[in-house]
N, C-alpha and C positions, 0 to 999 in steps of 0.2 A: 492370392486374393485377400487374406485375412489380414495377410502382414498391410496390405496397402490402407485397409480400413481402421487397423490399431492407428498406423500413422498420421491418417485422417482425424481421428479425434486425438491423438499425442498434439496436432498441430493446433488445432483448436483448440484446446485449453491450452495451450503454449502463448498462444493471441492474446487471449483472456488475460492470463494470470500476469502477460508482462505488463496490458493494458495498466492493471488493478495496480502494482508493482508502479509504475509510474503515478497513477495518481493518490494512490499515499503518499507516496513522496513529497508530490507538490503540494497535501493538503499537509501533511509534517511542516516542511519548511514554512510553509503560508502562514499556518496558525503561529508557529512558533515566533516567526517576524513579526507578524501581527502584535500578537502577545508582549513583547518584549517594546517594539514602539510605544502601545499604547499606555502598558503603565509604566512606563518614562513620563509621557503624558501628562498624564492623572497623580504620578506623583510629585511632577513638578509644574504642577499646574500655578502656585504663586509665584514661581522663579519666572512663569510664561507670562504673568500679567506685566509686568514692568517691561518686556520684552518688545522687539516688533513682533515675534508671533503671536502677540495678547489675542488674536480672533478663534486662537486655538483653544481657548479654553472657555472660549462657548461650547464645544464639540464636548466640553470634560464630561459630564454626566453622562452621554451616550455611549462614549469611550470606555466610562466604568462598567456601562450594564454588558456594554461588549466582550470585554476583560472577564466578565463573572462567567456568559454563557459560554465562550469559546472556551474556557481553562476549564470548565463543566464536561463538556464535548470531547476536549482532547483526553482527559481524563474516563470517558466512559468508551470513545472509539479507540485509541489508545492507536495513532495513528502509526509511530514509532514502529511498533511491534507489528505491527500488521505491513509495513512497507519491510520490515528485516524478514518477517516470514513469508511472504510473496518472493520477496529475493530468494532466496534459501528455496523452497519450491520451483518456482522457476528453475531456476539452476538444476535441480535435483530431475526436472522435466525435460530441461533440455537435452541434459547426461543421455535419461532414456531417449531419445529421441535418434541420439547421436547412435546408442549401441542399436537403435531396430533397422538406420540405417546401413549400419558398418555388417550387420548380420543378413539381409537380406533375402532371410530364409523363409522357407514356405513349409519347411518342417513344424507341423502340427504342433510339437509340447515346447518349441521353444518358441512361440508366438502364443501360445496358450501360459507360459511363466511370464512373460514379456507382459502379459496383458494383467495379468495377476498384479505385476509390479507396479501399473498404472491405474488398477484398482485402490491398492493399496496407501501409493501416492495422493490418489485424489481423493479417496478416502481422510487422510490424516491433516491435506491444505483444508478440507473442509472443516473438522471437529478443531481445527489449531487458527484459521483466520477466517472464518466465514462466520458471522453470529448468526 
């Protein structure tokens, strides 16, 4: 009965954490796209005027304020880091997941180390990627 309740919450923050683990990601890749188009943009915003895209650089001033808050944000969420350490957790989550299945046991101290482990785990994703 213990074991089936570790693995109830193993699975539940397994959900979570791959959740989280995906959208860093997508917010990494996004910003960084983002970022990288826009000041292209803004820095060739006179090469855009003689261009057919010239309507683009009506957009330039909003572009730059965008450019400043996002490269702000990715800088204080520090998206990167927080999608390699979501991964890395995960993984580390699923491991356990894997040995409470392969063990199966209702033996009191190794469901009682098992859970330690997952103390510990979830412990350390918090203080390493959670603000």
């Amino acid at each position: 009965m213990a074991i089936e309740s570790l693995m109830r919450d193993v699975q539940s923050e397994l959900k979570k954490w791959s959740l989280n683990t995906r959208v860093y990601g997508a917010l990494y890749v996004g910003i960084r796209t983002f970022l990288i188009i826009a000041s292209v943009v803004v820095a060739g915003q006179d090469m855009l005027r003689a261009s057919v895209a010239a309507f683009v650089t009506g957009w330039v001033p909003l572009l730059a304020l965008a450019v400043s808050v996002l490269t702000a944000l990715d800088t204080w969420m520090k998206p990167r880091d927080k999608w390699r350490g979501f991964m890395e957790d995960r993984d580390s989550l699923d491991d356990l997941r894997l040995r409470i299945e392969a063990r199966g046991s209702t033996d009191a101290g190794a469901v009682d180390t098992l859970r330690e482990e997952f103390a510990t785990l979830r412990k350390r994703h918090r203080e390493k990627n959670v603000y």
